[in-house]
N, CA and C atoms as a LAMMPS dump frame, in Angstrom:
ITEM: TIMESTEP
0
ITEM: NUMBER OF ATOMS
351
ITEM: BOX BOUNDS ff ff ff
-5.0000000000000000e+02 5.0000000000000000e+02
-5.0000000000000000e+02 5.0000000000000000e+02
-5.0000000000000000e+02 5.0000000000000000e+02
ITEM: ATOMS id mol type element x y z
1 1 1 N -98.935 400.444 217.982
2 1 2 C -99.808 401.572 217.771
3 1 3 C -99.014 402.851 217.999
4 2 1 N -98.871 404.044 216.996
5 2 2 C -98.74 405.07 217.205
6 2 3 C -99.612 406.479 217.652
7 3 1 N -99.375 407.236 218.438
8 3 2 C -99.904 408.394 218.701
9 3 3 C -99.492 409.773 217.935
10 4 1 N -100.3 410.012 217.344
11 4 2 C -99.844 411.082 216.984
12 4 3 C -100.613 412.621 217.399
13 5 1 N -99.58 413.45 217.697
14 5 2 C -100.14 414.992 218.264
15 5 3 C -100.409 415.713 217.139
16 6 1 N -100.183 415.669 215.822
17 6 2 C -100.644 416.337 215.22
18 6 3 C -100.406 416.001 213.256
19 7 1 N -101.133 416.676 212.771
20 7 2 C -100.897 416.593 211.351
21 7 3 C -99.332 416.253 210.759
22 8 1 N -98.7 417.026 211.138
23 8 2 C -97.577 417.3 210.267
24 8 3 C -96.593 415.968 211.253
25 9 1 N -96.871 415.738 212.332
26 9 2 C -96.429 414.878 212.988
27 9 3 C -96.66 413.106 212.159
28 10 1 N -97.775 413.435 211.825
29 10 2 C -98.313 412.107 211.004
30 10 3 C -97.456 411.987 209.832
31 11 1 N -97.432 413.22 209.01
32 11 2 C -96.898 413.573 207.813
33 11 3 C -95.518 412.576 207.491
34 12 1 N -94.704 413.319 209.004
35 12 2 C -93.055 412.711 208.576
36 12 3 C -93.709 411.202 209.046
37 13 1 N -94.262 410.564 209.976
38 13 2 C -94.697 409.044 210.564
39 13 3 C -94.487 408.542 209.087
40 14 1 N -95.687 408.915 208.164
41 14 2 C -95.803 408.12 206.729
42 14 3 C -94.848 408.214 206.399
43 15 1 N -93.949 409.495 206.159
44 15 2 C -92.824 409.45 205.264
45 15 3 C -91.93 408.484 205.747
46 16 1 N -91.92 408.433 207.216
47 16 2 C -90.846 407.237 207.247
48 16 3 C -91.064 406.145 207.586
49 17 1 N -92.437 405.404 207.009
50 17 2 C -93.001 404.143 207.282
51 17 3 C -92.554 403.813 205.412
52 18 1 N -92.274 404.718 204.88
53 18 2 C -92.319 404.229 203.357
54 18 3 C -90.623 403.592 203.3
55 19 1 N -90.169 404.169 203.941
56 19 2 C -88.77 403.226 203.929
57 19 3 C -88.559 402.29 204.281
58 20 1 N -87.904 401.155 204.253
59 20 2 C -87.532 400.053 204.467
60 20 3 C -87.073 400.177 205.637
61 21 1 N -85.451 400.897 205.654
62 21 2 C -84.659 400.9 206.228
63 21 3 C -84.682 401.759 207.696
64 22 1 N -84.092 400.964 209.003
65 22 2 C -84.203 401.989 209.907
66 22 3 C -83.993 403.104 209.791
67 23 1 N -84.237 404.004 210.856
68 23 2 C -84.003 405.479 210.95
69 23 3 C -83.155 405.665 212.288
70 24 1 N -81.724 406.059 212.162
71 24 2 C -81.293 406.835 213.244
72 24 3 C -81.497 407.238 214.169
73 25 1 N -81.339 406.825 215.575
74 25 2 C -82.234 407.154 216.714
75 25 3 C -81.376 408.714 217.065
76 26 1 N -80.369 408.686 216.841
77 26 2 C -79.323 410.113 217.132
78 26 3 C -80.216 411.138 215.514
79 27 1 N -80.36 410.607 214.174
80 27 2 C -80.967 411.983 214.031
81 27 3 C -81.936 412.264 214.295
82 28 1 N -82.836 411.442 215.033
83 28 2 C -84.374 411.769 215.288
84 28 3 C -84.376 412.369 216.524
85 29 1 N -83.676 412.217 217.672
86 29 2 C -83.247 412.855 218.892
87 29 3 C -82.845 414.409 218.217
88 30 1 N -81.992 414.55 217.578
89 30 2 C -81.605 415.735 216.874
90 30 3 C -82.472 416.464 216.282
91 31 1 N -83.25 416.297 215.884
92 31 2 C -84.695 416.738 215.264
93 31 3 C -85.221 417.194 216.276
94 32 1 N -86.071 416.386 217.188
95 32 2 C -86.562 416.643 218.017
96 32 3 C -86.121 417.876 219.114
97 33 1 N -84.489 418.305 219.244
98 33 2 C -84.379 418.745 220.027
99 33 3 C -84.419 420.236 219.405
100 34 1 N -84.233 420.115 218.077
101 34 2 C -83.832 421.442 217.154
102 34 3 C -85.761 421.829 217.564
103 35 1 N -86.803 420.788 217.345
104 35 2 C -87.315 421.476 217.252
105 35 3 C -87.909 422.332 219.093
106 36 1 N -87.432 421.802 219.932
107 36 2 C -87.865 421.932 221.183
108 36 3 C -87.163 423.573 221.345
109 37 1 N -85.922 423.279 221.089
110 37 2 C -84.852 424.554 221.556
111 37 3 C -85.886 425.605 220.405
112 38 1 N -86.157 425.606 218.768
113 38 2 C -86.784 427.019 218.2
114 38 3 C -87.524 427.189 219.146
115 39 1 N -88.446 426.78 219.664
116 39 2 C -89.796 427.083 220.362
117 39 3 C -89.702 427.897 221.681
118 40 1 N -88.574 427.343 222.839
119 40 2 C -88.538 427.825 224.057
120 40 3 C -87.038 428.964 224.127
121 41 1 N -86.275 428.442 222.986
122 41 2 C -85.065 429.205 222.992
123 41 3 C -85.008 430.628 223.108
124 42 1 N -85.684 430.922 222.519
125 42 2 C -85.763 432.651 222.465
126 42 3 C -86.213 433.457 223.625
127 43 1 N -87.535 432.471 223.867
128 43 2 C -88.141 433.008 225.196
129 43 3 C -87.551 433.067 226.349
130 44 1 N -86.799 431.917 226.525
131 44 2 C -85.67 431.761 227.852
132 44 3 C -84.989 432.998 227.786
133 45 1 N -83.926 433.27 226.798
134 45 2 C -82.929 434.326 226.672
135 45 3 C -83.514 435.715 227.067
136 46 1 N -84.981 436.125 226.477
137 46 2 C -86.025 437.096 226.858
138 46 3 C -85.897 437.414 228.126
139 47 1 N -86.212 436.245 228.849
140 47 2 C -86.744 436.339 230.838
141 47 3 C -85.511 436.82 231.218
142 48 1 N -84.315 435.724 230.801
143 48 2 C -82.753 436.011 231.855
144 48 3 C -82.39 437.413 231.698
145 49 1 N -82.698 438.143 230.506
146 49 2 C -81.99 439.032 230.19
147 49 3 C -83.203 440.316 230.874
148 50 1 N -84.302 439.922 230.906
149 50 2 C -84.805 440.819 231.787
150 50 3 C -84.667 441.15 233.294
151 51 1 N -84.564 439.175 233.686
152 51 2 C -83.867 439.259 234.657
153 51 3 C -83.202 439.899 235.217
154 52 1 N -82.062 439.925 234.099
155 52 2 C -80.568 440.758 234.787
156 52 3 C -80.789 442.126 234.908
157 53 1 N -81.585 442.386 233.942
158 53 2 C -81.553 444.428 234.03
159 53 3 C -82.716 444.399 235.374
160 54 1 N -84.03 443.568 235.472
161 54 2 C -84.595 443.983 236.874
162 54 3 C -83.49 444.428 238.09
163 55 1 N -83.023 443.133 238.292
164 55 2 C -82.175 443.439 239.626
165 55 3 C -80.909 444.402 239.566
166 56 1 N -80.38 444.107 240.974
167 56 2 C -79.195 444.797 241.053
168 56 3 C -77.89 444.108 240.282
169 57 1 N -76.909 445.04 239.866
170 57 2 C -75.86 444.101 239
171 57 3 C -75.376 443.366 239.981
172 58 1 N -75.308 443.714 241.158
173 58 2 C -74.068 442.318 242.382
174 58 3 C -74.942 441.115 242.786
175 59 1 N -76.299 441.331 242.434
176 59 2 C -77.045 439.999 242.685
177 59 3 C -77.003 438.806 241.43
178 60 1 N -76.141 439.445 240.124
179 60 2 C -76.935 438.68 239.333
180 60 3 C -75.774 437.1 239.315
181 61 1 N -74.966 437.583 239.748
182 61 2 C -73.66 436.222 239.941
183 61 3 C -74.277 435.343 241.179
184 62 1 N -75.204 435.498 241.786
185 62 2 C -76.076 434.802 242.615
186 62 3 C -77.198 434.044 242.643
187 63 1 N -77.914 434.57 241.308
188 63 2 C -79.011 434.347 241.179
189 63 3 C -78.707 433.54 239.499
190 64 1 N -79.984 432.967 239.721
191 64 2 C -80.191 431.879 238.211
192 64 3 C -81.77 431.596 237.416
193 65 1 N -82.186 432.201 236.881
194 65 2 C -83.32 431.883 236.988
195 65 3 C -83.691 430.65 235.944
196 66 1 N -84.551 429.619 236.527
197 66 2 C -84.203 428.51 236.534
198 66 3 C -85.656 427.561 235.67
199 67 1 N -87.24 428.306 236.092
200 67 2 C -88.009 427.526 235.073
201 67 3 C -89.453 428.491 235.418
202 68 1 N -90.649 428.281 234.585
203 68 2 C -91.246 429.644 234.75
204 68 3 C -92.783 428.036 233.921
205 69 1 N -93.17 428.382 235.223
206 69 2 C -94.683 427.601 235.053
207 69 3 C -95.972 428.296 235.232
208 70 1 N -96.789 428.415 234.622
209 70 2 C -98.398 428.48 235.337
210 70 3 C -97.889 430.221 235.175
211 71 1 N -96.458 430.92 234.317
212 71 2 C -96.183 432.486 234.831
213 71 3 C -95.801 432.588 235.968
214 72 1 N -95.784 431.725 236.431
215 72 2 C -94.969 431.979 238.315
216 72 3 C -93.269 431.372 237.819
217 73 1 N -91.785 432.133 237.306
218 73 2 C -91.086 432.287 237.436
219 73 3 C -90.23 432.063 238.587
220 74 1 N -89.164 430.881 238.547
221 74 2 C -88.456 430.082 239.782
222 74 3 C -86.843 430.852 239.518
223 75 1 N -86.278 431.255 240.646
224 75 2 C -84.977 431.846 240.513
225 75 3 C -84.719 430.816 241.416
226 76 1 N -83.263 430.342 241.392
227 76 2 C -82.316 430.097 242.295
228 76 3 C -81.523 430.66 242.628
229 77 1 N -81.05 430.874 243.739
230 77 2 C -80.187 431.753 245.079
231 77 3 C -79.27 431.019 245.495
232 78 1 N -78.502 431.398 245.493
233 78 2 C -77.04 430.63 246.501
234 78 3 C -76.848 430.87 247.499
235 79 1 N -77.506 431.611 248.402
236 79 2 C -77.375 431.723 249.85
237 79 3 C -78.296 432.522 250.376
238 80 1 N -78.849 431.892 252.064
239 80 2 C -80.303 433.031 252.334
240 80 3 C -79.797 434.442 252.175
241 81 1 N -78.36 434.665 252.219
242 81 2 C -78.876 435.743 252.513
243 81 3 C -79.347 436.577 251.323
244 82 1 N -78.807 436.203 249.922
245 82 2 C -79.73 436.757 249.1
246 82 3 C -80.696 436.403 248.491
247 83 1 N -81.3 435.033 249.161
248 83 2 C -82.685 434.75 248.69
249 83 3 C -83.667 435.721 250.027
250 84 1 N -82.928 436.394 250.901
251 84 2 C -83.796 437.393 251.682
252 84 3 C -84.059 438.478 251.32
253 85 1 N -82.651 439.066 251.19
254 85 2 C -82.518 440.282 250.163
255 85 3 C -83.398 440.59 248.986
256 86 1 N -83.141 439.815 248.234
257 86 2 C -84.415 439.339 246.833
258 86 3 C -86.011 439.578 246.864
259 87 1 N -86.051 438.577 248.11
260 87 2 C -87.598 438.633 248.969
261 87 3 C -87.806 440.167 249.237
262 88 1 N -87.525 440.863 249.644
263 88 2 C -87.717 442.358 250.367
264 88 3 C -88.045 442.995 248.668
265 89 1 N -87.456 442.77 247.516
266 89 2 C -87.305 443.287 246.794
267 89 3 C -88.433 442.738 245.261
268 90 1 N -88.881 441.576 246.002
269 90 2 C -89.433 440.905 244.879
270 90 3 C -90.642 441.583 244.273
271 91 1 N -91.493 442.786 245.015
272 91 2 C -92.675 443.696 244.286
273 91 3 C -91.898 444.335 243.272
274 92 1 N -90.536 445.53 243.642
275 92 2 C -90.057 446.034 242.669
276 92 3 C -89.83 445.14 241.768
277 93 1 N -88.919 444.144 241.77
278 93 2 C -88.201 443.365 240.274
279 93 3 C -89.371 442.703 239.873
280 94 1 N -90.785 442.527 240.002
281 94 2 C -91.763 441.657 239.238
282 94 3 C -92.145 443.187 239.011
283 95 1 N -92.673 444.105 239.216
284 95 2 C -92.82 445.223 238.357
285 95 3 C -91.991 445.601 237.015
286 96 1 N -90.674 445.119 237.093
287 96 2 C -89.54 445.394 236.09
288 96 3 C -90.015 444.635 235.247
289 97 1 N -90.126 443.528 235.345
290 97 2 C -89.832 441.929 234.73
291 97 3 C -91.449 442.517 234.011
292 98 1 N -92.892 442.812 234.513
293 98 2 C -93.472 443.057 234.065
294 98 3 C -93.908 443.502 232.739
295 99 1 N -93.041 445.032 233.125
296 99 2 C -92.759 446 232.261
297 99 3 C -91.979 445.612 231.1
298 100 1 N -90.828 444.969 231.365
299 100 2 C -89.799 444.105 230.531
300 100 3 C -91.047 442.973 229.001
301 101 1 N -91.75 442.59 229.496
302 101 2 C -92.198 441.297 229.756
303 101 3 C -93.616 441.07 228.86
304 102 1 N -94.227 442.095 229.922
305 102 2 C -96.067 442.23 229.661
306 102 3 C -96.593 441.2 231.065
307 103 1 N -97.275 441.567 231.81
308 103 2 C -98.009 441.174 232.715
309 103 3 C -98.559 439.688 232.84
310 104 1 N -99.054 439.405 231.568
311 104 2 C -99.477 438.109 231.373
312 104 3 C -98.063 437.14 231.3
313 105 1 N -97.028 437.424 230.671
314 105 2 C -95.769 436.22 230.957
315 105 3 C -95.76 436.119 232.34
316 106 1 N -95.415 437.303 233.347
317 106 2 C -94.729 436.79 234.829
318 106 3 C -96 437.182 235.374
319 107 1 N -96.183 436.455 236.379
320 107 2 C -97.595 436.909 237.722
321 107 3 C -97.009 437.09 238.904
322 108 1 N -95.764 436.244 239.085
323 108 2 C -94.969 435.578 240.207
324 108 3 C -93.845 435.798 240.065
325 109 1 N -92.833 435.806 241.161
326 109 2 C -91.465 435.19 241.071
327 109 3 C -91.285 434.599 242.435
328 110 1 N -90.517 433.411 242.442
329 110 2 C -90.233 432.509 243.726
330 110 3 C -89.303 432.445 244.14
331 111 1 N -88.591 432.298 244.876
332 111 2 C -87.29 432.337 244.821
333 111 3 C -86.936 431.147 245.575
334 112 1 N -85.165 429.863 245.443
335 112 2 C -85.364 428.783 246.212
336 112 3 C -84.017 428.674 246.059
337 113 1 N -83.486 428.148 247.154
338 113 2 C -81.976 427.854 247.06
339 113 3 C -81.843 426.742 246.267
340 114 1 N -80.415 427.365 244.915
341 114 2 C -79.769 426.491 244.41
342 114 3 C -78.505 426.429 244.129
343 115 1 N -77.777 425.314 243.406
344 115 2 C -76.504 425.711 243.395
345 115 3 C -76.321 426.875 242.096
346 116 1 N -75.502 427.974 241.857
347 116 2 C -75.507 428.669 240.769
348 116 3 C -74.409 428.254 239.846
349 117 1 N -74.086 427.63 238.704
350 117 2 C -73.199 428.076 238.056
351 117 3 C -72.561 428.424 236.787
């Protein structure tokens, strides 16, 4: 039994139930990922790069920002002391990121030690 999420999802299913022959598990992985990366690709590049202009330039070789759920935005830090630093600072740079942004993308930012690199 197959599941399918949607129309066009069904679409290619038929198209490739009409073939005989297997299908490539590497180009269907490839597909799949082309289509994952159009969707989130742009938006990622959006946040980091707002990212970077929120803060200060000597924080940004420190910081990583790392996944953005529910609008609550996860940075990783490489050391307390600038996941403290950050903290003191986190009303201003979610005002930036805001502004950057629109209100409804970020609500939050968290901050959590990780490795950066």
């Amino acid at each position: 039994m197959v599941f399918v999420s949607r129309a066009s999802d069904a679409a290619c299913i038929k198209m490739q139930k009409k073939s005989n022959k297997p299908e490539d598990i590497g180009g269907i992985i490839n597909q799949v990922i082309k289509k994952l990366d159009t969707k989130t690709h742009g938006a990622r590049e959006e946040i980091v790069a707002a990212w970077h202009k929120a803060i200060e330039p000597g924080a940004i070789a420190h910081t990583k920002p790392v996944a953005i759920k529910k609008n609550i935005l996860t940075i990783e830090v490489d050391s307390s002391t600038w996941l403290y630093m950050l903290s003191l600072k986190k009303k201003n740079n979610l005002a930036k990121m805001q502004k950057a942004l629109g209100k409804e993308k970020i609500e939050d930012i968290r901050f959590r030690m990780g490795e950066i690199s």
